[in-house]
BABADREN-967220 format. One record per residue (C-alpha): residue in one letter; x, y, z. Coordinates in steps of 0.1 Angstrom, whole numbers, padded with zeros to 4 digits, always signed. Example, Ala and Ser with C-alpha at 12.3 -4.5 7.8 and 13.67 -1.06 7.14 Angstrom:
<nodes>
a+0123-0045+0078/s+0137-0011+0071/
</nodes>
This chain:
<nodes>
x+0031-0518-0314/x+0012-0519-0343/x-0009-0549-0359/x+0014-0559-0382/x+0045-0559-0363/x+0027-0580-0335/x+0014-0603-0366/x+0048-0604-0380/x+0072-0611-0350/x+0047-0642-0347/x+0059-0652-0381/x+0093-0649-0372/x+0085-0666-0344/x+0079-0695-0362/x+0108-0692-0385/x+0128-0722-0370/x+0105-0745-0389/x+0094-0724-0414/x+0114-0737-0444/x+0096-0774-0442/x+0064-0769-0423/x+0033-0757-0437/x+0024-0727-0415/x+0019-0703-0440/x-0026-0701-0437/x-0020-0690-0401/x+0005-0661-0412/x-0010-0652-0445/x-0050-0644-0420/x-0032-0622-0401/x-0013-0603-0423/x-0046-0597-0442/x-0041-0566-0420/x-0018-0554-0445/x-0044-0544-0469/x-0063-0519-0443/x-0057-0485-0450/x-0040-0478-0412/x-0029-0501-0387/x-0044-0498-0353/x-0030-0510-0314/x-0044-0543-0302/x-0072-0540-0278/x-0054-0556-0250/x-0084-0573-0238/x-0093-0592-0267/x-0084-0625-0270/x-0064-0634-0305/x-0097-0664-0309/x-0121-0628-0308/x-0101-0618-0342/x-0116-0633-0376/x-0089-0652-0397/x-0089-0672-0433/x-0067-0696-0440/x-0058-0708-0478/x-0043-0744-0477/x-0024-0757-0510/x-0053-0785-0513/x-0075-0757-0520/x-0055-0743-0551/x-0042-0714-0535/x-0005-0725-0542/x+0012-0746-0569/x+0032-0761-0543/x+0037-0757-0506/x+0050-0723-0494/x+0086-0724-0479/x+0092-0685-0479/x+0073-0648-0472/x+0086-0615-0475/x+0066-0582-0477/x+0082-0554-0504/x+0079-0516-0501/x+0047-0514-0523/x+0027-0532-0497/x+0022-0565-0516/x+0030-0599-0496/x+0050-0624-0514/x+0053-0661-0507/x+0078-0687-0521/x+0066-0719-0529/x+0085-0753-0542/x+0059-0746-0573/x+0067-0708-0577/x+0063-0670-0567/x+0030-0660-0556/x+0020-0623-0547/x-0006-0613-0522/x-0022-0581-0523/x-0041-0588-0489/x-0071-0603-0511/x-0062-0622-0539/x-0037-0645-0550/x-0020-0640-0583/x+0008-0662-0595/x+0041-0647-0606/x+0048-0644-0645/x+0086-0636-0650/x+0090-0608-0682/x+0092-0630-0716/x+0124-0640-0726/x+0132-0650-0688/x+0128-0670-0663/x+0139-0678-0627/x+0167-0700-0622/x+0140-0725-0608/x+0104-0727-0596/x+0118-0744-0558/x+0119-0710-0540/x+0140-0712-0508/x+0143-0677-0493/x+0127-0643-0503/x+0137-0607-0489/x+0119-0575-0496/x+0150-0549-0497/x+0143-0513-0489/x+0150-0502-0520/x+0118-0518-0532/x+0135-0550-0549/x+0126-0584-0543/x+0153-0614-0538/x+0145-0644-0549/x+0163-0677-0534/x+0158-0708-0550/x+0177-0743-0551/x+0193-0729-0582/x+0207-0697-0572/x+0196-0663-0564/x+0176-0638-0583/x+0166-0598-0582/x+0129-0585-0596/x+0125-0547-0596/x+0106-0521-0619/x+0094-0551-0640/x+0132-0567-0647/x+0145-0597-0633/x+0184-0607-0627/x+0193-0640-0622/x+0230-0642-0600/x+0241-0676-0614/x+0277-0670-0606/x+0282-0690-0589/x+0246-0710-0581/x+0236-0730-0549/x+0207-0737-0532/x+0204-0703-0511/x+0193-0711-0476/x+0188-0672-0460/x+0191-0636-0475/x+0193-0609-0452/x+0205-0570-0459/x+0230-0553-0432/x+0227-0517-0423/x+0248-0499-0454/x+0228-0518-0477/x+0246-0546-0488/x+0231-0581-0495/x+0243-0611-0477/x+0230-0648-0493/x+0241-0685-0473/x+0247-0714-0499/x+0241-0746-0493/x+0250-0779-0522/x+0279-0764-0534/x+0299-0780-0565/x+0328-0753-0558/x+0349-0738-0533/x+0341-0704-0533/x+0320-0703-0499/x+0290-0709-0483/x+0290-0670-0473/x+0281-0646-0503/x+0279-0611-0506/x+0261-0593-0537/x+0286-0575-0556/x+0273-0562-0586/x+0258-0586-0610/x+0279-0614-0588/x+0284-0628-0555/x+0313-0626-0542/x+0315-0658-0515/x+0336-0666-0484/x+0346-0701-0467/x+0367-0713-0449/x+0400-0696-0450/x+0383-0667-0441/x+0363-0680-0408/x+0328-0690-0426/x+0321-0728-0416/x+0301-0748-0441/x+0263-0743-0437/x+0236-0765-0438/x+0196-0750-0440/x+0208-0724-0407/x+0200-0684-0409/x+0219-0657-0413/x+0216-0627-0392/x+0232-0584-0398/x+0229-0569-0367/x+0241-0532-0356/x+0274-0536-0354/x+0280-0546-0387/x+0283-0589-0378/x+0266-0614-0395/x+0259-0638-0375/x+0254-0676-0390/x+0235-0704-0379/x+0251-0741-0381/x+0239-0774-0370/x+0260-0774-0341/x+0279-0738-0335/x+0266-0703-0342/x+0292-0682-0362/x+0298-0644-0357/x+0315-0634-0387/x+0332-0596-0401/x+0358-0598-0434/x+0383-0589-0409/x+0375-0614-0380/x+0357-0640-0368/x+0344-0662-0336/x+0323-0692-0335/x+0305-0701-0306/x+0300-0738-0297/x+0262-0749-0286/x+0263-0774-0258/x+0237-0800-0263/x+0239-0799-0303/x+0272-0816-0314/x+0261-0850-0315/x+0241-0839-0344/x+0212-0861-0357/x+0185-0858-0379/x+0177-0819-0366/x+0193-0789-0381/x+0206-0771-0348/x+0204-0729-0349/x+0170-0721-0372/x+0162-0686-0363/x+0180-0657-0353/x+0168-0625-0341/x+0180-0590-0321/x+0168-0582-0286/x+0159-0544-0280/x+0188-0544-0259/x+0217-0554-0283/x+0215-0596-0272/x+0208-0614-0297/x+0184-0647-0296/x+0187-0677-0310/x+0163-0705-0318/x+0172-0741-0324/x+0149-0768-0323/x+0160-0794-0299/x+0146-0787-0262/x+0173-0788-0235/x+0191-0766-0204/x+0213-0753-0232/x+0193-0754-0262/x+0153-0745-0269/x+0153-0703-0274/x+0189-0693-0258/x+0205-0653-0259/x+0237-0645-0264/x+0244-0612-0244/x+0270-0586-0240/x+0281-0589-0274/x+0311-0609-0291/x+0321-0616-0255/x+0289-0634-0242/x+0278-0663-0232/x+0243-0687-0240/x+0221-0685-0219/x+0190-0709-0211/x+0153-0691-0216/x+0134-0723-0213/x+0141-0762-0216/
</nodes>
């Protein structure tokens, strides 16, 4: 396992409060790693307190505002979303993001970021969704919403959650073109909150609520029921959602519990949740 794939499952790791807790100088020292030329294997006997770290805090002017997002694109640059703006990281400095003239984002509150592998950058704010690549940038404002998660499936395709909707189109969109095209309801997509969204193998997407975690295809769709979470409250449920090596898939939510805390759903469509700590 290299560094930054040890570095970075510990950002995912800390995903479920990601979006409203400032984390981001813990994240940004490791993955200074980025910048070396090669990435080496952890010594396994080195503690992670022997490694030297930075952090930048947003008191120290290092952000406009405090981050909420981070992505990593093909060129190697590190990219964090703040409720101030873009900011790109080249593993030394940090330079604000200038959109081209002439445009502009849909707003400065950025929500959710993802790196594509086609080199773009995706750009979620609490207006709407937007693409930068090879110096242009396309703002998807039909139709807008504060975008909550953006993930890519296996064929390519982007998948964006909406949250604050003043339609009915869906909380479940899919870039089509210059457009999203969104599902809802009728078609088994419940109506999110701030959960994530997940494309595993199989061509799924899985969705987070506050209370259920959704498994969801154009042509079918289940919903699983979490024990322990439908009394809601002031916590958002299911916050992060990742895939096991051996097909399970985990799922974080932050309430601590027999049925709740870090939970995997195995054997597929057809599992069950299962307790990994209370």
């Amino acid at each position: 396992m290299t560094v930054l794939q040890t570095m970075w499952g510990k950002a995912v790791a800390v995903r479920i409060r990601a979006r409203r807790v400032f984390v981001l100088g813990t994240v940004l020292a490791s993955l200074l790693l980025v910048a070396l030329p090669r990435a080496h294997a952890l010594d396994p006997d080195r503690r992670i307190s022997q490694y030297a770290h930075t952090a930048w805090r947003v008191r120290d002017g290092a952000f406009a505002g405090a981050p909420s997002a981070i992505t990593q694109t093909t060129d190697g640059y590190v990219w964090i979303g703040t409720t101030g703006g873009l900011v790109r990281f080249d593993g030394v400095r940090f330079v604000p993001w200038l959109p081209p003239a002439g445009k502009q984002l849909l707003s400065p509150n950025i929500s959710a970021l993802l790196g594509a592998r086609d080199g773009s950058l995706w750009i979620g704010t609490d207006a709407g969704l937007s693409r930068w690549k090879d110096g242009d940038l396309i703002n998807y404002s039909d139709p807008m919403g504060s975008i909550n998660d953006i993930q890519e499936d296996r064929n390519g395709t982007l998948w964006v959650s909406r949250a604050q909707l003043d339609d009915d189109k869906g909380s479940l969109c899919e870039v089509v073109g210059t457009k999203l095209r969104c599902h809802g309801k009728s078609e088994g997509v419940p109506p999110l909150d701030d959960g994530p969204l997940l494309c595993d193998a199989w061509g799924n997407v899985w969705i987070g609520g506050s209370s259920m975690l959704t498994r969801w295809k154009p042509d079918s769709s289940r919903t699983y029921p979490i024990k322990g979470l439908e009394s809601g409250g002031d916590f958002r449920g299911v916050q992060a959602l990742a895939s096991a090596p051996d097909g399970s898939l985990m799922v974080g939510m932050t309430r601590s519990g027999p049925t709740l805390g870090l939970q995997q759903l195995v054997d597929g469509v057809s599992g069950s949740l299962l307790s990994h700590g209370d």
